[in-house]
MIDO-870866 format. One record per residue: x negated, y, z of N, C-alpha, C in turn. Coordinates in steps of 0.2 Angstrom, whole numbers, plus 2048, in hexadecimal, padded with zeros to 3 digits. Each point is the difference from the previous one (the first is absolute). Last residue first. Layout:
XYZXYZXYZ/...
REM end
This chain:
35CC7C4D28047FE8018067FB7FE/7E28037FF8087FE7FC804802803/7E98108058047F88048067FF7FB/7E58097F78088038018037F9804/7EA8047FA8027FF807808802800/7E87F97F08088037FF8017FD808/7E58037FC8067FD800806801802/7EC80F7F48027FA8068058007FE/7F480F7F28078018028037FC806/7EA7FE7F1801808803807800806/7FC7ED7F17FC8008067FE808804/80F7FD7EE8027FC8057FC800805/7FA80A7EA8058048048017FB806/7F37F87EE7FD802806805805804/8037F47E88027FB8067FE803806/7FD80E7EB8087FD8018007FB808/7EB8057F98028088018077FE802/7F57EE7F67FD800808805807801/8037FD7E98027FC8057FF800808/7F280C7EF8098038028037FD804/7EA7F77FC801807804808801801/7FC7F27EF7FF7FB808800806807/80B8077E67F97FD8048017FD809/8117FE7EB7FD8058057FC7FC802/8167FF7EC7F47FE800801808806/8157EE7FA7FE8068047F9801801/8107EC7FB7FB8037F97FD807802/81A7FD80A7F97F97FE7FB8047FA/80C8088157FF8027FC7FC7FD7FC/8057FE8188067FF7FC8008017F8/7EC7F58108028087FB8057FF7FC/7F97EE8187FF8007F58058087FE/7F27F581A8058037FD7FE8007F7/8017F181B7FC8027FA8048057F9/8007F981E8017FF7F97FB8027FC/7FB7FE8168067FD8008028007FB/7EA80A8048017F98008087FB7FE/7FC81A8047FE7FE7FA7FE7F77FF/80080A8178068017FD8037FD7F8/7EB80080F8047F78008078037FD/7F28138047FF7FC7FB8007F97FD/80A80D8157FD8037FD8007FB7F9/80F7F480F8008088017F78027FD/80F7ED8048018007F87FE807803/7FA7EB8118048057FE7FE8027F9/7FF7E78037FD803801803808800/8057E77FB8018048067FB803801/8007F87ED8088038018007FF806/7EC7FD7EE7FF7FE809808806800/7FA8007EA7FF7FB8037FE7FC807/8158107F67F78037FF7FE7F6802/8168037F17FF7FE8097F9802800/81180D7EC7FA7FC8027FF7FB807/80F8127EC7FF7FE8077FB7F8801/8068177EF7FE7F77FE7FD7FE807/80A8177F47FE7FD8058017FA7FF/7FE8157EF8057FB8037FE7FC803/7F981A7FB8007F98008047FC802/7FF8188017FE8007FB7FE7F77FE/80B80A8118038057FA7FE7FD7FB/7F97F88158077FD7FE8028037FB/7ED80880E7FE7FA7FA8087FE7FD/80080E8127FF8047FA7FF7FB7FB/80B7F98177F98028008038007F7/8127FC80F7FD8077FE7F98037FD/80C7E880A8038037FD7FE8087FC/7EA7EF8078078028038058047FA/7F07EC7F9801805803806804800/7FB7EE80E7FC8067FD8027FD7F8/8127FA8177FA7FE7FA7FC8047FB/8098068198038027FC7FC7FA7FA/8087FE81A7F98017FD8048037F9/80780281B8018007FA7FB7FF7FE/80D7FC8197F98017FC8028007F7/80E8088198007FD7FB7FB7FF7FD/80B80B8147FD7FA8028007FA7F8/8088198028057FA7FF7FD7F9800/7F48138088088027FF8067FA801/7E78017F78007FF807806801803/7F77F97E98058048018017FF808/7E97F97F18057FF802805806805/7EF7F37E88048078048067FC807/7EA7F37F2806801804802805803/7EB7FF7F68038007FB8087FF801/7EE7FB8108018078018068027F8/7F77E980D7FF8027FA8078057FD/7F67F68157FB8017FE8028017F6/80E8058127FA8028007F97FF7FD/8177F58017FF8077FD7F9803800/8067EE80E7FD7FD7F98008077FC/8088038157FA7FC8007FA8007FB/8198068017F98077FF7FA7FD802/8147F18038008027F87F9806801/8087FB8167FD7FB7FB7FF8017F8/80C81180D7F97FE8047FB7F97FB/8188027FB7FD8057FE7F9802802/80D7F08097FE7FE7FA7FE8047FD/8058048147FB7FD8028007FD7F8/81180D8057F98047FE7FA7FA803/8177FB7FB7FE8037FC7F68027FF/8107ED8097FB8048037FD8027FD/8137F47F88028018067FB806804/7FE8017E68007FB805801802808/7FA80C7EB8088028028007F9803/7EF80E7F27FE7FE8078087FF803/7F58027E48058038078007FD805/7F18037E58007FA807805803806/7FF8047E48038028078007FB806/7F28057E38047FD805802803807/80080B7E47FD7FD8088017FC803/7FC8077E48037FF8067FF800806/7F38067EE8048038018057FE807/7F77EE7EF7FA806802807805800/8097E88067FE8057FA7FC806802/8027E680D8048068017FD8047F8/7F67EF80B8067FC7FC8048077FC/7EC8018107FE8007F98077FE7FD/8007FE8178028097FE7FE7FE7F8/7FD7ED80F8068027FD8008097FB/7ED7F78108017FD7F88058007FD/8018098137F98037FC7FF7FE7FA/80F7F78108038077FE7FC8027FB/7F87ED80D8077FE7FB7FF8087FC/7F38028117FD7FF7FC8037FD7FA/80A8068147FD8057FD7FD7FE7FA/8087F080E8058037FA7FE8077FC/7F37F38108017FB7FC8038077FA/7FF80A8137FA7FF7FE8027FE7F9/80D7FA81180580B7FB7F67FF7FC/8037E980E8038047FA8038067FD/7EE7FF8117FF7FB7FC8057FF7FB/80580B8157FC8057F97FD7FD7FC/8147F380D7FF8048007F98057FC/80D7E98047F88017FD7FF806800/8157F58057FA7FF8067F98047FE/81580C7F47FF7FA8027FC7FD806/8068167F67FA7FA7FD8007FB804/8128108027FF7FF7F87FA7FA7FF/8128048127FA7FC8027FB8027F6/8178088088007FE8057F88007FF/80B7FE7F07FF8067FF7FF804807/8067E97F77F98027FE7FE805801/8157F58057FA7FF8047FC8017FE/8138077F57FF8058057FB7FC804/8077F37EC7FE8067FF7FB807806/80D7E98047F88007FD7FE8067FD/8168018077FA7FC8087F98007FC/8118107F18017F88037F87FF805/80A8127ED8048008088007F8804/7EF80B7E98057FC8008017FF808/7EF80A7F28068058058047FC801/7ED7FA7F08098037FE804802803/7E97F880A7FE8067FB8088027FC/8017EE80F7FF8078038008037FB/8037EC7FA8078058037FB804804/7F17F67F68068017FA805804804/7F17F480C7FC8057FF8058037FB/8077ED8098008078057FD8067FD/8017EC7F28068037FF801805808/7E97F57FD8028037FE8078047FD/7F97F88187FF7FD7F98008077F9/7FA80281A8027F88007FF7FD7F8/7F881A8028027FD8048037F9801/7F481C7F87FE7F68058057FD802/7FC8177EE8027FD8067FF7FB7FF/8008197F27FC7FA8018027FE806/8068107E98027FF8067F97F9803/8038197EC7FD7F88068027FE805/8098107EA7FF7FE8067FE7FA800/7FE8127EE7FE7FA8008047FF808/8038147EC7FD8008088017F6801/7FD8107E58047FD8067FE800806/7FF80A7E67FC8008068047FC807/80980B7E97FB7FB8007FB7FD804/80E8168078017FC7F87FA7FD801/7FF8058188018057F98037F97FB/8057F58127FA8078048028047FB/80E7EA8007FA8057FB802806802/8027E98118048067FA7FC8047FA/7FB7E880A8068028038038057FD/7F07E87FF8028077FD806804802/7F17EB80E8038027FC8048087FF/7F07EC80E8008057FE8068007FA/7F67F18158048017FC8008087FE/7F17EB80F8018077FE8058017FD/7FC7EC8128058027F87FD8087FF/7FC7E78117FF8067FE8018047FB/8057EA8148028017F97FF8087FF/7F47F08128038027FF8038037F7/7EF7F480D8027FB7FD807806802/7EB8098008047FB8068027FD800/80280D7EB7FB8028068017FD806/8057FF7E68017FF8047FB801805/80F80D7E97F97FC8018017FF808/80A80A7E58027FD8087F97FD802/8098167F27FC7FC7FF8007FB808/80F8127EB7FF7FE8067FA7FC800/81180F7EF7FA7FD8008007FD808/81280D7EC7FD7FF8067FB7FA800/8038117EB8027F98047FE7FF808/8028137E88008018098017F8802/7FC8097E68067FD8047FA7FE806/7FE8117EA7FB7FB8048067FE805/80380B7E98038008067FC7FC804/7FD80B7E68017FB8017FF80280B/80B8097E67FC8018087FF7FB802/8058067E68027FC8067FB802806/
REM end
């Protein structure tokens, strides 16, 4: 029997100014076999059923006045807020997969401008300057070598806003030898787990 891990949409609400704040994220296609892309959505505004018909596209006043204004009165205080929503969101997600932050607000490039703020300070954010997109991947990445020989056992590090680049990598899971009862030395092991930090971080973009 296989067993299927099931993709749940996730979100997280929060108030700023006495406005209504929403991250949203949810699963969308499978990038490679077993691997998926994540979209994030994020906006401000009166209530929550506006923050709903937006994010569902839905053809109505409440939808299209967000897209107008995405942060509201609170402007870089809440894409901040929800940066750090995001941060804590991404552990929800399966090792391997990614999330997709895209800049498609009435003022693309001024949300796009704003999201590399926080980028910056954690460089583990690919981003697709083309299509005004940010990626992260959850470690470890879909290609790294340890996946042949272990079975991943995802983890939250202890401080989850922090980036996953050098050996904060090894922090995000934990692995067990698809091979029960497999006598290897500690050496062999360490030899299995060091490809990845020779190989940095996966920059392939989802389509």
């Amino acid at each position: 029997m296989t067993y299927r891990v099931r993709r749940k949409f996730t979100s997280s609400k929060f108030c700023i100014d006495g406005q209504f704040c929403k991250v949203f994220m949810e699963p969308m296609d499978e990038y490679r076999p077993g691997f998926y892309t994540w979209n994030v959505g994020f906006a401000v505004g009166k209530s929550n059923r506006q923050l709903n018909d937006w994010y569902n596209r839905r053809k109505n006043k409440r939808a299209r006045s967000i897209n107008n204004k995405m942060t509201g009165r609170s402007g870089i205080k809440a894409i901040r807020t929800a940066f750090q929503k995001v941060l804590e969101l991404r552990w929800k997600i399966e090792p391997g997969d990614v999330i997709v932050l895209d800049c498609t607000s009435g003022n693309s490039d001024k949300q796009f401008r704003a999201w590399k703020r926080w980028q910056q300070k954690h460089q583990d954010f690919i981003i697709n300057y083309s299509t005004k997109e940010y990626f992260w991947y959850r470690p470890p990445y879909p290609e790294d070598p340890i996946r042949k020989d272990f079975n991943i056992i995802p983890i939250v590090p202890a401080d989850p806003f922090l980036d996953t680049l050098d050996s904060r990598y090894y922090d995000c899971f934990r692995v067990q030898l698809k091979v029960p009862n497999t006598d290897l030395s500690m050496g062999q092991i360490t030899d299995l787990l060091s490809p990845v930090l020779t190989t940095g971080r996966f920059v392939e973009m989802p389509t």
